[in-house]
MARLO-406061 format. One record per residue: residue number from 1; residue in three letters; x, z, y of N, C-alpha, C in turn. Coordinates in steps of 0.2 Angstrom, whole numbers, always signed. Atoms other than C-alpha are relative to their C-alpha. Layout:
<recs>
 num residu  n_px  n_pz  n_py ca_px ca_pz ca_py  c_px  c_pz  c_py
 NUM    ALA     X     Z     Y     X     Z     Y     X     Z     Y
...
</recs>
This chain:
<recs>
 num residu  n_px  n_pz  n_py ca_px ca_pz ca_py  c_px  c_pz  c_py
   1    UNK    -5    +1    -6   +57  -206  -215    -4    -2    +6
   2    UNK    -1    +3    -8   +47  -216  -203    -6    +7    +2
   3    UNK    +4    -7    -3   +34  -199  -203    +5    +4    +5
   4    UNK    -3    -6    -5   +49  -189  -197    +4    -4    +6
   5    UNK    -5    +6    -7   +56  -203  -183   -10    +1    +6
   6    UNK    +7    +2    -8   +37  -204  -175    -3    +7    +1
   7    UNK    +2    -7    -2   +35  -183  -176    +6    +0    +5
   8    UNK    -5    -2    -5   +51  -183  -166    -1    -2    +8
   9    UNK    -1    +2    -7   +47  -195  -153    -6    +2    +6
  10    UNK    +3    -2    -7   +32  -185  -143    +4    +8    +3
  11    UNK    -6    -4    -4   +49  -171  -139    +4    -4    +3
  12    UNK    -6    +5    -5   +60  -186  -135    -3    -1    +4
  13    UNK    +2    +3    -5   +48  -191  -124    -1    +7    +6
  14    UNK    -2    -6    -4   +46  -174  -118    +5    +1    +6
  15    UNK    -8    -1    -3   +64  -174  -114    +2    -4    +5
  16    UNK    -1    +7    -5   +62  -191  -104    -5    +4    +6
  17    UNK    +1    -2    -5   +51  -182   -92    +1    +6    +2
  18    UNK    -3    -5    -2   +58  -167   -90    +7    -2    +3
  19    UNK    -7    +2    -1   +76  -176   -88    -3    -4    +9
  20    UNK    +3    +5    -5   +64  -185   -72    -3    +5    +5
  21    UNK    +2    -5    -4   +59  -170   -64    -8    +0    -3
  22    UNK    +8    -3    +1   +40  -169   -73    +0    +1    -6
  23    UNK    +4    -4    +3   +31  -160   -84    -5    -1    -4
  24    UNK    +5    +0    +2   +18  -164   -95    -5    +7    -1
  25    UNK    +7    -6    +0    +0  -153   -95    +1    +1    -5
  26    UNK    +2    -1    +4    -2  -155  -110    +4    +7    -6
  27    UNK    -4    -5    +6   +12  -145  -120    +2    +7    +4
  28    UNK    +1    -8    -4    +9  -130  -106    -6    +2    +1
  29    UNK    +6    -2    -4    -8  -129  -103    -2    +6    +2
  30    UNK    +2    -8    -1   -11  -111  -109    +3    +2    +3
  31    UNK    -6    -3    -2    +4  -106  -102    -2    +1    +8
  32    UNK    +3    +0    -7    +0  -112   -84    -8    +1    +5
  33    UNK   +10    -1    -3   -21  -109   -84    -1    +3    -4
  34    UNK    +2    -6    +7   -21   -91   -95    -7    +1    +3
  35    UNK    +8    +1    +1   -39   -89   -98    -3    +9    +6
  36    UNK    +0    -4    -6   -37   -71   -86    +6    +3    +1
  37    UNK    -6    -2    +0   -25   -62   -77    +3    +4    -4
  38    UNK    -6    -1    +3    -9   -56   -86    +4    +5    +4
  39    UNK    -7    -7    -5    +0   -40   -75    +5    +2    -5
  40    UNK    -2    -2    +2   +14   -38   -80    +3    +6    -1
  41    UNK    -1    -6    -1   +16   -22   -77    -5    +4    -3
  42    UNK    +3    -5    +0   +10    -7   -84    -2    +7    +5
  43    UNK    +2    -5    -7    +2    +8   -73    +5    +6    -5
  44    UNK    -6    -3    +1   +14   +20   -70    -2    +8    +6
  45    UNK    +2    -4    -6   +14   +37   -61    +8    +3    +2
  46    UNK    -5    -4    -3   +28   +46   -51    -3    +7    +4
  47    UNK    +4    -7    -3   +28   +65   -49    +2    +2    +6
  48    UNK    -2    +0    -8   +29   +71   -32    +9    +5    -3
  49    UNK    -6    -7    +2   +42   +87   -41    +6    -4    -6
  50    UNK    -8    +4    +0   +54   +73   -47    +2    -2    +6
  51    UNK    -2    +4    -8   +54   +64   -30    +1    +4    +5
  52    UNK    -1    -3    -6   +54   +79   -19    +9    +2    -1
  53    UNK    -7    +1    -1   +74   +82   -25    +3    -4    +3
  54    UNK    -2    +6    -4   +78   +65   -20    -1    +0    +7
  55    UNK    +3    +1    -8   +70   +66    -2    +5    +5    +2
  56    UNK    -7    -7    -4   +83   +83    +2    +6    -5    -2
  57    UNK    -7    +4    -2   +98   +72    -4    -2    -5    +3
  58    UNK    -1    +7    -7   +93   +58    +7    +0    +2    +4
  59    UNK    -1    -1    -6   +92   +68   +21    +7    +4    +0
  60    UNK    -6    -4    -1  +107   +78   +16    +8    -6    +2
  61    UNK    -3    +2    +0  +116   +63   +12    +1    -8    +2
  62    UNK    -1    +9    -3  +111   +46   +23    +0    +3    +5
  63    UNK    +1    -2    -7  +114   +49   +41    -5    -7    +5
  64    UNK    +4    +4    -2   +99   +42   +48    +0    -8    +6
  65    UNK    -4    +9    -5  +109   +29   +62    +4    -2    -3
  66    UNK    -4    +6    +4  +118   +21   +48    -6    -2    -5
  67    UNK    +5    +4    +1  +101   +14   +40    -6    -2    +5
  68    UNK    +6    +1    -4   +85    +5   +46    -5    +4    -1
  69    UNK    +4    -5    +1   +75   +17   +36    +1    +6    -7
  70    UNK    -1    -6    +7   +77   +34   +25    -3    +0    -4
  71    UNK    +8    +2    +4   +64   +28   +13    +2    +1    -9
  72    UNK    +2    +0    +8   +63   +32    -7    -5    -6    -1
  73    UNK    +3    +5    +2   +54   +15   -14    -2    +2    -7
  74    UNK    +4    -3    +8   +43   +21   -29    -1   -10    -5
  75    UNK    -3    +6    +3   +48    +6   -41    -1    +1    -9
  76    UNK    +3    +2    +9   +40    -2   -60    +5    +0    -2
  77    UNK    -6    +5    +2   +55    -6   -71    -3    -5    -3
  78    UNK    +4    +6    +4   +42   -18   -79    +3    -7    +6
  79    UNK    +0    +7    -4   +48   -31   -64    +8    +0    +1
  80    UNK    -7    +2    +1   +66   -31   -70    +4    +1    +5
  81    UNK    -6    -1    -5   +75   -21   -57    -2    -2    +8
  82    UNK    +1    +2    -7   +65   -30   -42    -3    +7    +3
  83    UNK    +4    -4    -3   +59   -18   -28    -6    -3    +1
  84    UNK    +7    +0    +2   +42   -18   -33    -3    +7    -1
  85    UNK    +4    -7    +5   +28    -3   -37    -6    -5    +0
  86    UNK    +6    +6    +6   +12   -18   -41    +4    -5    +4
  87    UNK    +0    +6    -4   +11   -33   -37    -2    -2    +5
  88    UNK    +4    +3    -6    +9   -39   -20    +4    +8    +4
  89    UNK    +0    -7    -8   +13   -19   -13    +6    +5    -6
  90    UNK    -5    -5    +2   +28    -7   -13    -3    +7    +3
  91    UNK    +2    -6    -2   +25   +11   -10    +7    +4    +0
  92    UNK    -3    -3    +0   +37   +24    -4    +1    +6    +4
  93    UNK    -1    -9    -5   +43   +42    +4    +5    -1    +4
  94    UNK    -7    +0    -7   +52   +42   +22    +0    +7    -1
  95    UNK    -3    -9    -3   +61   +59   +28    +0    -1    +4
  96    UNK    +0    -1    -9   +64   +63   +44    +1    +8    +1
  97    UNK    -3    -9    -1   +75   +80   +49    +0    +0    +6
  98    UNK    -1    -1    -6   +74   +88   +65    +5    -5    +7
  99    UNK    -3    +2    -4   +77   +77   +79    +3    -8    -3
 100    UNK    -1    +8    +4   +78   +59   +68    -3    -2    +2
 101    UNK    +5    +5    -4   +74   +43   +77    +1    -3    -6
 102    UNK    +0    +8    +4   +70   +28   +64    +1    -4    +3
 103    UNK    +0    +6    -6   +74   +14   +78    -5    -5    -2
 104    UNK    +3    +4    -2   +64    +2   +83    +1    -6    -5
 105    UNK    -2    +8    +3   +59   -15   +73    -8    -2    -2
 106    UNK    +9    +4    +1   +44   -27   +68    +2    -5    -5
 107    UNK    +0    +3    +4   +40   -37   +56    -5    -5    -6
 108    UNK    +6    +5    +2   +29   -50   +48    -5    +5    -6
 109    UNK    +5    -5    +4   +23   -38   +32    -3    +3    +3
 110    UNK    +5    -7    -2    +9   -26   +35    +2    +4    -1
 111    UNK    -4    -8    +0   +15    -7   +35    -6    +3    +0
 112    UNK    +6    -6    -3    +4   +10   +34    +4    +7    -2
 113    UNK    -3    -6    +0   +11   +28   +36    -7    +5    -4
 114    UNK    +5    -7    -1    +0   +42   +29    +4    +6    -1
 115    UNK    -4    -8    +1    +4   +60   +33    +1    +4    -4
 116    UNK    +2    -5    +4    +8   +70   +19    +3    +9    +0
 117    UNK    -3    -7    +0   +22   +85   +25    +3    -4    +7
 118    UNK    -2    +2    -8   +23   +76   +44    -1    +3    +4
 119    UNK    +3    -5    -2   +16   +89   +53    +7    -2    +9
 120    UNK    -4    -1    -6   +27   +87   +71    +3    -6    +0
 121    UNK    -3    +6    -1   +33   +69   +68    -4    -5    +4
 122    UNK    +7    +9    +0   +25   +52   +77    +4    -7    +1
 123    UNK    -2    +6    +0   +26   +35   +75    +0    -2    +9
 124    UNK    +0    +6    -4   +27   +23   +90    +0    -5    -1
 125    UNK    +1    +4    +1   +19   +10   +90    -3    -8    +4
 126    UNK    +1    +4    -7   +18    -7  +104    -1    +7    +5
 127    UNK    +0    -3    -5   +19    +5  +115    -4    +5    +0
 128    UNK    +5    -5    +0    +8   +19  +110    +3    +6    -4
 129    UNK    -3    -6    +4   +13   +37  +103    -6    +2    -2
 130    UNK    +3    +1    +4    +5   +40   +88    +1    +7    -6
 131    UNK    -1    -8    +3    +7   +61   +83    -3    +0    -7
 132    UNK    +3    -2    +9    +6   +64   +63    -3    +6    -1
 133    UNK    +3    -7    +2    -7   +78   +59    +0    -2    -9
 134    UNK    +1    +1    +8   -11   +80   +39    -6    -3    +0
 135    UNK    +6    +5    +4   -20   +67   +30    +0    -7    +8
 136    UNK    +0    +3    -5   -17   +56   +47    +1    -8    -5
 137    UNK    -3    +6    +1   -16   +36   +44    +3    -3    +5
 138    UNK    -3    +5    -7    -4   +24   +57    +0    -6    -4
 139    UNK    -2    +9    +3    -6    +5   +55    +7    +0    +2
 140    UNK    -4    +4    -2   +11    -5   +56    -5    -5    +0
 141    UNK    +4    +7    +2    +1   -21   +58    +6    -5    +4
 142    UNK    -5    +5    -3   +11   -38   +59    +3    -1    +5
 143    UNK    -6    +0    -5   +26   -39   +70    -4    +3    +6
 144    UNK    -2    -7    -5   +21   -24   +80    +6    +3    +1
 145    UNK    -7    -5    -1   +36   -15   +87    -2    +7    -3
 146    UNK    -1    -6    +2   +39    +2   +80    +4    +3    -4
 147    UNK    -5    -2    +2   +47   +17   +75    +0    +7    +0
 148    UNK    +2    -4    +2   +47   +35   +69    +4    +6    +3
 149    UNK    -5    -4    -2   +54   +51   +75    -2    +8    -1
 150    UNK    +1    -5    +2   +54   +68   +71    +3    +7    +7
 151    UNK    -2    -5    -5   +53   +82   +86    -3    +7    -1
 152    UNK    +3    -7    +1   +48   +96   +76    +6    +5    -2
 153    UNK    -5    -5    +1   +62  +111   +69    -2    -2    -6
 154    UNK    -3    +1    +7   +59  +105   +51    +0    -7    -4
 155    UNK    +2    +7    +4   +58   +91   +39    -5    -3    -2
 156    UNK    +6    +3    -2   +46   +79   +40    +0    -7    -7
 157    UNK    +0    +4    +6   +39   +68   +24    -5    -3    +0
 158    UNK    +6    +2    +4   +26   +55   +23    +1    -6    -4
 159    UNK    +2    +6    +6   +19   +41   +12    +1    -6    +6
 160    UNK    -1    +8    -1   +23   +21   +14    -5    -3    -4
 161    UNK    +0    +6    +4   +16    +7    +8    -1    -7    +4
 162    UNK    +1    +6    -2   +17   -12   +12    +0    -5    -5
 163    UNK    +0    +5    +6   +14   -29    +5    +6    -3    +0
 164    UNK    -5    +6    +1   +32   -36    +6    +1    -2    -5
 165    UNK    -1    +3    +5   +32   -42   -11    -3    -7    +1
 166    UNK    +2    +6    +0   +19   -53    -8    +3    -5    +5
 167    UNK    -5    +4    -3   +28   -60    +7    +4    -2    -1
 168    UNK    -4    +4    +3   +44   -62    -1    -2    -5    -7
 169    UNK    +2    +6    +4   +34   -73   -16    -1    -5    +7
 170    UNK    +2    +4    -3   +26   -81    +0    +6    -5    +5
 171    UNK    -5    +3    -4   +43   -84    +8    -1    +0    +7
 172    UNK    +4    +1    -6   +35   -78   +24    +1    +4    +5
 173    UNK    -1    -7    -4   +43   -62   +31    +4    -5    +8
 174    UNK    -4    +0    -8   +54   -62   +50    -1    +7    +0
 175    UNK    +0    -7    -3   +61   -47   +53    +4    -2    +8
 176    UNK    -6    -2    -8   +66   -41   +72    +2    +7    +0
 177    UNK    -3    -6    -2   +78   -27   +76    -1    -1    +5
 178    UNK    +0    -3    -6   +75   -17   +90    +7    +2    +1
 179    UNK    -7    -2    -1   +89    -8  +101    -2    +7    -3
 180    UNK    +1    -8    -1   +91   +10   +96    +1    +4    +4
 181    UNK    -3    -5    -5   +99   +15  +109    -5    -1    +7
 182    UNK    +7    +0    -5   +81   +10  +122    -3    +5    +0
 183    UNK    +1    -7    -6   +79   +28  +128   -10    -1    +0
 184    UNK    +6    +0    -4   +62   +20  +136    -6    -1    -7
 185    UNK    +8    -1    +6   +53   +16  +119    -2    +4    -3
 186    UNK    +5    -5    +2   +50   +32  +115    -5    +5    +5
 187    UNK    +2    -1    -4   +46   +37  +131    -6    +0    +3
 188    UNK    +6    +1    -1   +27   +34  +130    -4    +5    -1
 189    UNK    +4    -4    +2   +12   +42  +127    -7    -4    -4
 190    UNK    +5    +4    +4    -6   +37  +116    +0    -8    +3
 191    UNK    +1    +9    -1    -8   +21  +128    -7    +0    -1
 192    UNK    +9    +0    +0   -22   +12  +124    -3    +2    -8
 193    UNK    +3    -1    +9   -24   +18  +107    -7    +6    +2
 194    UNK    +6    -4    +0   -37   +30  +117    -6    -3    +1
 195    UNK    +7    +6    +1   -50   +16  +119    -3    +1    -5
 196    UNK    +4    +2    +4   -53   +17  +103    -1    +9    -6
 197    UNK    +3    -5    +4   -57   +34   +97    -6    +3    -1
 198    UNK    +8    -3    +2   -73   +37   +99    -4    -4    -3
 199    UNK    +6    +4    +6   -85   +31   +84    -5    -3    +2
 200    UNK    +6    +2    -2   -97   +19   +87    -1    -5    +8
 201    UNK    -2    +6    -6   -90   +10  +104    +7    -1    +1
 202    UNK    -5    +4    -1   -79    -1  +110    -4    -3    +8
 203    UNK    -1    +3    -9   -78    -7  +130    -1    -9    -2
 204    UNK    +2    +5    +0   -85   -23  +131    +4    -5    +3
 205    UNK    -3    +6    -3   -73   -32  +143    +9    +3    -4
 206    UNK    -6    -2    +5   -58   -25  +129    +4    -6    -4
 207    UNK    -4    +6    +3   -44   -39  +124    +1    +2    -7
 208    UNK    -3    -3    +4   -41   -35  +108    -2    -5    -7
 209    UNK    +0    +5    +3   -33   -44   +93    -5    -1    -6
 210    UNK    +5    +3    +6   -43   -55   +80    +2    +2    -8
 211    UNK    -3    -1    +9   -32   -51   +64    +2    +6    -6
 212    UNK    +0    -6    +3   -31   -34   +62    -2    +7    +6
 213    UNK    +3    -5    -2   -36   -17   +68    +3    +1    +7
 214    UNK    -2    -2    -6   -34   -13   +87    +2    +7    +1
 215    UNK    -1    -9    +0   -35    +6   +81    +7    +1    -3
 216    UNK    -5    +0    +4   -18   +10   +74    -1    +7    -2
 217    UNK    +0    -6    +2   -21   +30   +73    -5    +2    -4
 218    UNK    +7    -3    +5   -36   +35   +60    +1    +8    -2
 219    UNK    -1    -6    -2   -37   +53   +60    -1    +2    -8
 220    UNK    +1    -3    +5   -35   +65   +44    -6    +6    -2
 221    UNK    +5    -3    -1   -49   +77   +50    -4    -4    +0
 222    UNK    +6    +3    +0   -60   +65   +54    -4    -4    -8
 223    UNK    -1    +2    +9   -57   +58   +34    -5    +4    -2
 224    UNK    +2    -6    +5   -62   +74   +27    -7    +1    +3
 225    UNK    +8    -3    -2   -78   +78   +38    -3    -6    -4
 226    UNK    +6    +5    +2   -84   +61   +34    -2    -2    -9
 227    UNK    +1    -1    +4   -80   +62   +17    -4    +6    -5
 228    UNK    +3    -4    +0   -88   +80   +17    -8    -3    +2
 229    UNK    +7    +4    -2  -105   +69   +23    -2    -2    -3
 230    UNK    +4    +4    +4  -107   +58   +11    -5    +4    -5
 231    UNK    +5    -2    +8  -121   +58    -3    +5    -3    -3
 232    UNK    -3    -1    +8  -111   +59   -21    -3    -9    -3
 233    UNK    +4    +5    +4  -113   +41   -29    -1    +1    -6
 234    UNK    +1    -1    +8  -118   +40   -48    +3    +4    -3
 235    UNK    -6    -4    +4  -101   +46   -54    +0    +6    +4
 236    UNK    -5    -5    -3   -99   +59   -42    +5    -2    +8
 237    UNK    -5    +1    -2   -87   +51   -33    -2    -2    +8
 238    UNK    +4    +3    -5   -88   +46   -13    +6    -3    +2
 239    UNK    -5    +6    -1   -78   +32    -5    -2    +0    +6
 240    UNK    +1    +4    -6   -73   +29   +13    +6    -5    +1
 241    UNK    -5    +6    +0   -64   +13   +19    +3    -2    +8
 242    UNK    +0    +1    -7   -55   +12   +34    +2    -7    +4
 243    UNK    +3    +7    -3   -61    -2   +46    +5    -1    +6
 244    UNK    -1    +2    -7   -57   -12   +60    -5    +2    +6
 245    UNK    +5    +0    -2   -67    -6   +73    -5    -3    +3
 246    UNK    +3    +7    -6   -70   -21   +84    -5    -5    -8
 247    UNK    +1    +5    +2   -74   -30   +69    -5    +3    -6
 248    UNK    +3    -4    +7   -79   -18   +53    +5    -3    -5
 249    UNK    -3    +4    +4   -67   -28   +42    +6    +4    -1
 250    UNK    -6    -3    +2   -51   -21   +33    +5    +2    +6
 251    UNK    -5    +0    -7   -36   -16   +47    +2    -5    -3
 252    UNK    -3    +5    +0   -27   -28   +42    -1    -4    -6
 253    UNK    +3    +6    +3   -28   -45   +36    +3    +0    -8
 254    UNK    -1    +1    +7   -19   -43   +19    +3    +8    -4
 255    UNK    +0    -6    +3   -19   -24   +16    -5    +3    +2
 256    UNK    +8    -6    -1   -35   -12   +13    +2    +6    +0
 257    UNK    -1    -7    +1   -36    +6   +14    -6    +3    -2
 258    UNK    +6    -2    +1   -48   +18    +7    +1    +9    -1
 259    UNK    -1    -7    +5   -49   +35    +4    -7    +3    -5
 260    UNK    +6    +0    +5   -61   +43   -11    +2    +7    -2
 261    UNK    +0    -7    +3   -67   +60   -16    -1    +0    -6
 262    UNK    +3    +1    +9   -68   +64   -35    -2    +7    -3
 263    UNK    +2    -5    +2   -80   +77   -40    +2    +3    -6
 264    UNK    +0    -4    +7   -77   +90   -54    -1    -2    -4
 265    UNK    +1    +0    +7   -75   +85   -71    -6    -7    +0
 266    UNK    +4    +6    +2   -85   +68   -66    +3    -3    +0
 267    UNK    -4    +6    +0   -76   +53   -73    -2    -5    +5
 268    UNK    +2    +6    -4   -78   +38   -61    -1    -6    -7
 269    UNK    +2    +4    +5   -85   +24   -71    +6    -7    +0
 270    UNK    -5    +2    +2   -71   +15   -77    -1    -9    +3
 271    UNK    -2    +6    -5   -67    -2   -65    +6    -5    +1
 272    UNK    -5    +5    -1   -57   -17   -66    +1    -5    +7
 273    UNK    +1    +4    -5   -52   -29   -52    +5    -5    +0
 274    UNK    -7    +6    -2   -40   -44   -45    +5    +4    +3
 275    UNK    -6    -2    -8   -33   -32   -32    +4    +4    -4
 276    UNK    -5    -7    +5   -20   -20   -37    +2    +3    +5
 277    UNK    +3    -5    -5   -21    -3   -29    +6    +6    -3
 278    UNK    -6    -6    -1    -6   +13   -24    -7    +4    -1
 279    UNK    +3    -7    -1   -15   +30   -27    +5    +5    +1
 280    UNK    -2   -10    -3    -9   +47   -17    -5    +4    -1
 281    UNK    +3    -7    -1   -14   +62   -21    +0    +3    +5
 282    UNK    -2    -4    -4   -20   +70    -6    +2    +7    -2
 283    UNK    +0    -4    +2   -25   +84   -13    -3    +4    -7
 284    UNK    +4    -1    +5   -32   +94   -28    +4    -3    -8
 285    UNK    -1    +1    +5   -28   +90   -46    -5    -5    -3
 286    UNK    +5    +3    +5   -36   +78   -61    +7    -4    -5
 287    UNK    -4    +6    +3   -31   +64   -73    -4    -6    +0
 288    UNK    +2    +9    -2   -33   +44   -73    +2    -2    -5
 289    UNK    -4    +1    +7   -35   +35   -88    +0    -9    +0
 290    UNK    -1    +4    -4   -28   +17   -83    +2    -5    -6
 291    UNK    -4    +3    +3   -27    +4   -95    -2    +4    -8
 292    UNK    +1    -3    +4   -22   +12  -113    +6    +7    +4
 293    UNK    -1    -6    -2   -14   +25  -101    -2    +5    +2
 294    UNK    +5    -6    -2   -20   +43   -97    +6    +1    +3
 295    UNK    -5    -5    -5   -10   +55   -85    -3    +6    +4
 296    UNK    +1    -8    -3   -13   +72   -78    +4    -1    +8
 297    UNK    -3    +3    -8    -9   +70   -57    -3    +8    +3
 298    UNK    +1    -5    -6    -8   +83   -43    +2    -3    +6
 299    UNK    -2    +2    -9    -4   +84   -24    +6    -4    +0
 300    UNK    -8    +5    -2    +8   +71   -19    +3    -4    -4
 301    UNK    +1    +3    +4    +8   +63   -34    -1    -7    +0
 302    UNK    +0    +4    -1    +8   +45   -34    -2    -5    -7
 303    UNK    -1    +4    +6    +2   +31   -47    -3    -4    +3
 304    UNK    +3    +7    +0    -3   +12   -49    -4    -4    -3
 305    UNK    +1    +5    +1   -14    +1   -51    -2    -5    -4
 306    UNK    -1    +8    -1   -11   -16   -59    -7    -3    +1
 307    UNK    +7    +5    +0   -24   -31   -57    -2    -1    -6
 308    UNK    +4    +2    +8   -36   -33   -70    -1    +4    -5
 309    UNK    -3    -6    +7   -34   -16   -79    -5    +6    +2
 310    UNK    +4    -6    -1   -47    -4   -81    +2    +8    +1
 311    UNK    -4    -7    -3   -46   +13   -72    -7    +5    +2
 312    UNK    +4    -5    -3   -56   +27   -70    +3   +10    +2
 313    UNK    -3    -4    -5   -53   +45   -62    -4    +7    -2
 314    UNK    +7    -7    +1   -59   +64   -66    +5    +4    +4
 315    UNK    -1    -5    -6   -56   +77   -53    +1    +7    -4
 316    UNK    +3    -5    +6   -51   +95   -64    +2    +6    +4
 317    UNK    +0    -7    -2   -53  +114   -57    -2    -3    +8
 318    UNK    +3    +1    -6   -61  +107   -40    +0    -8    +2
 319    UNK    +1    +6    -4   -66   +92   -30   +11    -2    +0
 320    UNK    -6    +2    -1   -50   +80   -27    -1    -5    +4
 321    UNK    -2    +4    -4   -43   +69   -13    +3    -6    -2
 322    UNK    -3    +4    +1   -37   +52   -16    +1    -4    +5
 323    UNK    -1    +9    -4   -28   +36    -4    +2    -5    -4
 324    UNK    -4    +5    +4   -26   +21   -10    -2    -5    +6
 325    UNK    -3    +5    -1   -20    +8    -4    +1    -9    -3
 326    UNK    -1    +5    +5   -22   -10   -10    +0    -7    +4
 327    UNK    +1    +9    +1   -23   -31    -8    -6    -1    +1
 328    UNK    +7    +3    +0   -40   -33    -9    -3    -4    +6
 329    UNK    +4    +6    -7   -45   -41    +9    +5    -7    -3
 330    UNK    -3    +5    +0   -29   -52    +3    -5    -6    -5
 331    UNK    +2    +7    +4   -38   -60   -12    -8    -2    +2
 332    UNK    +5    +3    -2   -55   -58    -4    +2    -5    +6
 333    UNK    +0    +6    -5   -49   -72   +10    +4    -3    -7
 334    UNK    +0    +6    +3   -44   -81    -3    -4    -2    -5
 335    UNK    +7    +0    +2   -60   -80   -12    +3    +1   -10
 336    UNK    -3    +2    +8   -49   -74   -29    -2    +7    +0
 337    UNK    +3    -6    +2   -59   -57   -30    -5    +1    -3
 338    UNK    +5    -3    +6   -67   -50   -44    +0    +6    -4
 339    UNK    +0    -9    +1   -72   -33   -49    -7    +1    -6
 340    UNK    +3    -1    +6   -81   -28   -66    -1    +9    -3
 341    UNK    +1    -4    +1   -86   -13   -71    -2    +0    -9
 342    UNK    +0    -2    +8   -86    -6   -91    -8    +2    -2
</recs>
């Protein structure tokens, strides 16, 4: 009897700090300092040729001045119904039919456009216009103004992605709405976004901010020549990363971009990390075997990431284009980046 009275009282006493507002270490420890990370999520792919029906009823049936944005959000169900696609970053497909404004707004999250069927659309962005060709990148970077508009005669479709997850764990967003009805903000032209096109310089008595890329436009042709330059690393594979000019450093402070070519039938040597990382298909065909999952991907084609999860990538009946998009500047400033190779 007094065995089962003195097993009871290290829960009752549990019960007495819990009922106090605390916690003992002791009866959570693995729970709260797992030995590595834990993603919940599984990698996941979305086919471009289920999502591309959805995109014609959106534009057939949201009328673009009754939302803030025509956006499909590419979404885990591993996060229980949140709008989520990893952790930290959502990805998604805007529309845009002839003659659609997106109205004006800003906002604490990071944002990036890439062009995949935009061909006649441009962003504006603080005051600069910013024409979508293919393969073209646009920063959103932190509460910049901006807003999208379509002046071509057809439908217009690119890729999203941004980190609002991470900001909403961080509790950290501000959104501002613009007016839609402001005539004069579209009414611009490049701006100063032409200071920074040519490679390799930068105007020395130039203001330009400290926390993210001064460049907002990154060019889709320019991608492809440079990616057509590189030497081939071990795998096959080439990797470009687009920088801040001023500085070299990520565009922005808590989202990276990169794009990466993936030769014929060479697997990339299979890579884990902290960050967790979108892939678009630019172009081309393959499969990615992610985790204990494999998949077969083409053009437009979209798949995920998680942190922590081994991935690698084969390119099949020719060379392939990839963008991805990830966190990783986020956890290198916080010195939580780690990357391992198999």
């Amino acid at each position: 009897m007094a065995d089962v009275a003195t097993a009871a009282k290290p829960s009752e006493f549990v019960a007495q700090l819990q009922a106090a507002n605390l916690h003992p270490l002791w009866d959570r420890f693995r729970t709260i300092t797992p030995v590595k990370p834990q993603p919940k999520d599984p990698p996941l792919l979305w086919r471009w040729r289920d999502i591309e029906p959805f995109t014609e009823r959106a534009a057939s049936q949201v009328p673009i001045d009754d939302v803030e944005r025509r956006a499909l959000i590419l979404v885990n169900p591993a996060f229980a119904g949140d709008t989520v696609t990893t952790s930290n970053l959502i990805a998604a497909f805007t529309v845009l039919d002839p003659g659609d404004r997106a109205r004006p707004h800003r906002h604490t999250f990071s944002a990036i456009r890439f062009a995949t069927r935009a061909e006649g659309a441009a962003t504006i962005v603080n005051g600069r216009r910013c024409n979508m060709h293919d393969g073209d990148l646009i920063l959103t970077p932190p509460m910049c103004w901006h807003g999208h508009i379509n002046e071509s005669d057809h439908r217009i479709i690119w890729f999203d992605a941004a980190n609002i997850p991470l900001l909403r764990t961080l509790d950290a967003n501000f959104f501002e709405p613009g007016d839609p009805k402001a005539n004069q903000f579209w009414m611009v032209d490049e701006g100063e976004e032409k200071l920074w096109t040519e490679p390799g310089l930068v105007g020395t008595e130039l203001d330009y901010p400290a926390t993210h890329s001064p460049k907002y436009h990154y060019s889709g042709a320019a991608t492809r020549r440079l990616l057509a330059a590189l030497s081939p690393g071990a795998d096959g594979s080439r990797t470009v990363r687009y920088t801040n000019p001023a500085t070299g450093d990520a565009v922005m402070p808590a989202l990276d971009c990169y794009a990466v070519r993936l030769s014929k039938d060479r697997a990339t040597r299979p890579k884990r990390t902290t960050c967790n990382m979108i892939c678009l298909v630019v172009s081309g065909m393959g499969r990615s075997t992610v985790g204990e999952h494999t998949f077969d991907w083409s053009q437009h084609d979209v798949f995920s990431i998680p942190h922590w999860t081994l991935a690698s990538h084969t390119a099949k009946g020719g060379d392939a284009d990839l963008f991805v998009v990830s966190d990783k500047v986020a956890l290198e400033r916080l010195d939580l980046l780690r990357e391992e190779y198999q």
